[in-house]
C-alpha angles and dihedrals in degrees: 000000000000090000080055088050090056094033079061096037090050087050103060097032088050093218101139119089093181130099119265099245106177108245092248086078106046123162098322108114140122109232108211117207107240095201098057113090122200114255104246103189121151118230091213129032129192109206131186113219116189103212110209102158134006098267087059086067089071091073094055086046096056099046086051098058094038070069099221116090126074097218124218107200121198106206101169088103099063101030082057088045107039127351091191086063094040083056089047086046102047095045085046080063100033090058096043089049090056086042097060093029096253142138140256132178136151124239120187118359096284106032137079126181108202118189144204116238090271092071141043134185121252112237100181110125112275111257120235121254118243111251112242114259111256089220099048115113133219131250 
């Protein structure tokens, strides 16, 4: 009775700058810094690369032995430019995959997925797709 009596007093003298937090709370609170932001980093990060000339084949390299990026090589600019180089390219990612224990496999005419040692690329046959039901509706 006597907190509801300053709470009055306060009131009318106007002497609290503080905000009127009703008692249940109290003082217990978590106070959350506004200006930290949570670290969002992927553990894992698939990255397309785009190889037109041989040089171009370093930057795959090196996201392959950081050992976190599944990397989804084009190789239609160089094939189309020089298959001599497309041969050099493809044998410079076919030894650093063995290196660091990972995988490397082709997929279409013009693409490559290269992997670190935590993943591997599946070779079974693909699967055919179901055809849609004729008498299916729509939603």
């Amino acid at each position: 009775m006597k907190e509801t009596f300053l709470r009055i007093k306060d009131k009318i003298l106007g002497t609290t700058q503080e905000e009127d937090i009703p008692d249940e709370f109290g003082e217990d609170y978590l106070e959350i810094d506004s200006e930290q932001q949570p670290a969002k980093k992927s553990k894992v990060l698939v990255k397309p690369f785009m190889i037109r000339e041989f040089q171009d084949v370093k930057l795959v390299l090196d996201a392959l032995r950081d050992g976190y990026t599944i990397a989804l090589v084009n190789i239609k600019p160089i094939k189309d430019k020089d298959i001599i180089e497309l041969k050099r390219v493809v044998n410079k990612l076919k030894k650093t995959c063995d290196a660091i224990d990972g995988d490397i496999a082709g997929f279409g005419e013009d693409w490559l997925v290269a992997t670190p040692n935590f993943a591997s690329v599946d070779r079974s046959p693909a699967r055919a797709v179901a055809p849609a039901q004729e008498n299916a509706r729509e939603f």
